[in-house]
C-alpha positions as CSV (number, residue, x, y, z in Angstrom):
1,X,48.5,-74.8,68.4
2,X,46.3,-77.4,68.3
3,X,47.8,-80.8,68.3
4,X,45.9,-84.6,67.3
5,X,46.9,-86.8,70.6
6,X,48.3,-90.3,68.9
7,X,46.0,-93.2,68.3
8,X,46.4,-96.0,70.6
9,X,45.1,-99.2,69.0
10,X,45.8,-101.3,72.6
11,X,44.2,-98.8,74.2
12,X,41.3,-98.7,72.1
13,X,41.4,-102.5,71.6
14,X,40.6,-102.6,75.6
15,X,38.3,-100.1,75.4
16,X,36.4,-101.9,73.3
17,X,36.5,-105.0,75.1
18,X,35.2,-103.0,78.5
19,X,32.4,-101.4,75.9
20,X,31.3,-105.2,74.8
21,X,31.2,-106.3,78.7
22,X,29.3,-103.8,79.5
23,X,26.8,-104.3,76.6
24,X,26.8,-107.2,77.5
25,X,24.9,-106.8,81.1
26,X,21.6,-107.5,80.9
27,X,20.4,-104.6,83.2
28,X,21.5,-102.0,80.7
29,X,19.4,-98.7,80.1
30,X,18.7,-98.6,76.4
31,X,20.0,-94.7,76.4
32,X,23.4,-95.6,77.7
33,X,23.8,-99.2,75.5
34,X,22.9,-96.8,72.8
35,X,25.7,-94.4,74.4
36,X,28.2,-97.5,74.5
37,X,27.4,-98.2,71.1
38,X,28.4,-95.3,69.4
39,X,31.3,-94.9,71.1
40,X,32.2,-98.8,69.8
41,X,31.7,-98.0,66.2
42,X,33.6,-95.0,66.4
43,X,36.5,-96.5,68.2
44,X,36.5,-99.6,65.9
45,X,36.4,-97.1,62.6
46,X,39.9,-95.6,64.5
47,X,41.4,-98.8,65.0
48,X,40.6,-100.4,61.0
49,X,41.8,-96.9,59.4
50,X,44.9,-96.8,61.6
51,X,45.3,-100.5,61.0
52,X,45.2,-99.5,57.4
53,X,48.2,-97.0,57.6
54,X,49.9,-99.4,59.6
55,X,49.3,-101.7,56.8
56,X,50.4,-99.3,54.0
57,X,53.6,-98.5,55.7
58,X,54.6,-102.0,55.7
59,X,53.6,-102.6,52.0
60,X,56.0,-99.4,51.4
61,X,58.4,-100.5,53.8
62,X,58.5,-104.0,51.6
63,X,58.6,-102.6,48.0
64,X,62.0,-100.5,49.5
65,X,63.6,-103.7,50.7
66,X,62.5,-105.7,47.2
67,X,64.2,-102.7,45.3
């Protein structure tokens, strides 16, 4: 049984920040900024479509309460 370990969007958050410091050094390689990179984008992708859900459940959560 294979199961999805939860997003964390403060973990991810920090994450992101460390991945922005880092890109930030100006003694980088270009194979691992490149590296750092694509694990931002993904990571930011994960935190806007769980935002999204997040977002969605409110709106639902709203339209119950307005009912």
């Amino acid at each position: 049984m294979d199961e999805k370990k939860e997003f964390n969007v403060d973990q991810a958050m920090n994450e992101l920040e460390e991945i922005n410091k880092k890109l930030s050094q100006p003694d980088i390689e270009l194979k691992e900024s490149l590296e750092l990179y694509k694990k931002g984008v993904t990571l930011a992708n994960e935190c806007r479509e769980h935002l999204m859900g997040v977002e969605k459940e409110l709106e639902i959560i709203n339209s119950e309460e307005k009912s």
